[in-house]
C-alpha positions in Angstrom: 0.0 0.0 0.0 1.2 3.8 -1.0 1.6 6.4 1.6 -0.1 9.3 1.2 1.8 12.2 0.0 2.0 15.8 1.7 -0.4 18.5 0.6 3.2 20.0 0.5 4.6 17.5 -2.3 1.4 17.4 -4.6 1.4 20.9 -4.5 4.9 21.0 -5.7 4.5 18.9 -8.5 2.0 20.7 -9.5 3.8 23.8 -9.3 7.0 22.1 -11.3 5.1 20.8 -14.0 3.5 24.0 -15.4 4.8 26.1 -18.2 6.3 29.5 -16.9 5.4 31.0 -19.7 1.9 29.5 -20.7 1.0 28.6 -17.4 -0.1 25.2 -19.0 1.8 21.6 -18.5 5.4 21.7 -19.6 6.4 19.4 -22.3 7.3 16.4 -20.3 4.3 16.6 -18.1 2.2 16.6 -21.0 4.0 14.1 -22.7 3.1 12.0 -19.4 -0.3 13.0 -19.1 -1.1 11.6 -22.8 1.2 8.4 -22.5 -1.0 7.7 -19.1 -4.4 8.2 -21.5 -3.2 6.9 -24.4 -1.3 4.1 -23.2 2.1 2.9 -25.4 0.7 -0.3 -26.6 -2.5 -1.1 -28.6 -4.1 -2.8 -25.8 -3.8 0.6 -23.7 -5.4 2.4 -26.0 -8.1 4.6 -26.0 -9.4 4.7 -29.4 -12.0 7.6 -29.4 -9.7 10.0 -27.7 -7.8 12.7 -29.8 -4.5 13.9 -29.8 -4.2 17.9 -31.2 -1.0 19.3 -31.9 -1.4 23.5 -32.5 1.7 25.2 -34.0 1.5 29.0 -33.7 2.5 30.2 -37.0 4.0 34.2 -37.2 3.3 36.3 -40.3 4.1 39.4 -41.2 1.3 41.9 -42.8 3.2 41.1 -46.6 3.2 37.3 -45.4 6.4 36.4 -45.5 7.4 34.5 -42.3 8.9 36.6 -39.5 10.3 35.6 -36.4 9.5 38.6 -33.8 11.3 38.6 -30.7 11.6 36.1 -27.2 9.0 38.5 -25.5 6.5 39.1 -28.1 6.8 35.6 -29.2 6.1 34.3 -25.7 3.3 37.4 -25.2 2.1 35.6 -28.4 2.1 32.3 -27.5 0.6 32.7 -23.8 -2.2 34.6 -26.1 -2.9 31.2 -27.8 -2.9 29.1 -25.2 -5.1 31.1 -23.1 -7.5 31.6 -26.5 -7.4 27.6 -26.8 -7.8 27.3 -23.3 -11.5 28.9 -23.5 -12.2 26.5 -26.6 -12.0 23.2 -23.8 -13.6 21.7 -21.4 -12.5 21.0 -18.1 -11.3 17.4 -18.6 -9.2 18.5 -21.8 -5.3 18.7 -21.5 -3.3 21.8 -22.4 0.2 21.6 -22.8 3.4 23.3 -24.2 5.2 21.1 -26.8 8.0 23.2 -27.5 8.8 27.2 -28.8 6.1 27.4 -30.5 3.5 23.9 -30.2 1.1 23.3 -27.7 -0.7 20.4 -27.5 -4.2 19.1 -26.4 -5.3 15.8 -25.6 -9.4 15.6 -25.9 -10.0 12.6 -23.5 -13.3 10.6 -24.9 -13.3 13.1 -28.2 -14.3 10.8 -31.2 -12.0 12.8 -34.6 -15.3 14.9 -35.5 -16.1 16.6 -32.3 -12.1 16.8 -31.9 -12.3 18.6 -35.4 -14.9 21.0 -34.3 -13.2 21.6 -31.3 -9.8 22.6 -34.0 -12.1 24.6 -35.9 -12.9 26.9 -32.4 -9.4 27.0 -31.9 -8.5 28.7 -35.2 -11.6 30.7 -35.7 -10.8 32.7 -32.0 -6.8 32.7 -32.7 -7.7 34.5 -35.7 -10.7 36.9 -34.2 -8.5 37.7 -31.1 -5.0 38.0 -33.2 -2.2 38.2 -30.3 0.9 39.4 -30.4 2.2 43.2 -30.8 2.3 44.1 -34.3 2.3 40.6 -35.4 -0.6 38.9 -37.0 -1.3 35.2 -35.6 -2.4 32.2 -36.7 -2.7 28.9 -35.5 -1.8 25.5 -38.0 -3.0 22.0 -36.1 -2.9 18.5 -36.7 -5.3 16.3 -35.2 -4.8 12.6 -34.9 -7.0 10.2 -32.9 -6.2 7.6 -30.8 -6.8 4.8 -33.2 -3.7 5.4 -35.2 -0.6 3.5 -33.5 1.4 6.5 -33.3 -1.1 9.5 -33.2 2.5 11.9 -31.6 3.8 11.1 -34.9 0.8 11.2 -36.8 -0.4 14.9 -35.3 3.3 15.7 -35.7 3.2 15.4 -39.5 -0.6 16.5 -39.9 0.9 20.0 -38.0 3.7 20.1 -40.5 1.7 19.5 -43.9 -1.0 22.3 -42.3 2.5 24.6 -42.3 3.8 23.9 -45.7 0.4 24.1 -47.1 0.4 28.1 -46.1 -0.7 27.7 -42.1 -4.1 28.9 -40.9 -5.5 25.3 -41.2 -6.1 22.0 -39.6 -5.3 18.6 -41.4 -6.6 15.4 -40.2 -4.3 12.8 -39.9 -5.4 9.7 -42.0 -6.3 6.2 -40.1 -4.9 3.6 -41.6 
């Protein structure tokens, strides 16, 4: 049998696995929080959950990409995740993937709510456009939990949504 932890420990973990920045889970914790949903194996699984990758995508006004600085960027970025962050519901997960990727696991989310969900993201990114001087958007790829590697899979639905001119969500395929 486990002993109970201090109030004083779980607060500290929960503390030290937020995002400074975004204020959401920090890449490892999130990575931990979807591996623990998910599950590594097919067994483990569960298949009507979704996994959401959101890449914030910078732009300047003649739409080449610009990179604007470490404080606007994260100003930027903390924008997003707080515009996502009304787009959820309380049982979603919110997490910081890397500079500029957060992710969001949609526990019990069967790929066409999860899509909806995408669409809310994008449509408020783009009505509440963060970021001083810089317009934002948002690029995401979705993947559910029936494919065997949905990381992967969102990972390259989020990078075909870049190269095909960001702003957009791709779907990646099952199968």
């Amino acid at each position: 049998m486990s002993q109970p932890r201090s109030l004083f420990a779980v607060l500290k973990e929960a503390v030290n696995s937020r995002d400074p920045v975004t204020g959401t889970l920090h890449p490892t914790a999130f990575e931990r929080a979807v591996q623990n949903w998910i599950g590594g194996g097919a067994a483990a699984r569960r298949p009507s959950s979704s996994l959401v990758l959101v890449g914030v995508d910078w732009t300047t006004r003649a739409g080449r990409t610009n990179r604007p600085g470490k404080r606007t960027a994260e100003a930027a970025l903390r924008s997003v995740a707080e515009i996502a962050g009304t787009c959820l519901r309380t049982t979603d997960i919110l997490g910081r993937i890397d500079d500029d990727t957060l992710g969001v696991l949609l526990p019990s989310t069967p790929a066409q709510q999860a899509e909806h969900v995408c669409r809310r993201i994008r449509a408020a990114t783009s009505e509440r456009t963060p970021g001083a001087g810089y317009p934002v958007t948002v690029s995401i790829g979705l993947a559910t939990g029936l494919i065997t590697d949905p990381w992967t899979a969102a990972a390259d639905a989020l990078e075909s949504a870049q190269l095909e001119g960001g702003n957009r969500i791709v779907i990646a395929a099952v199968g």
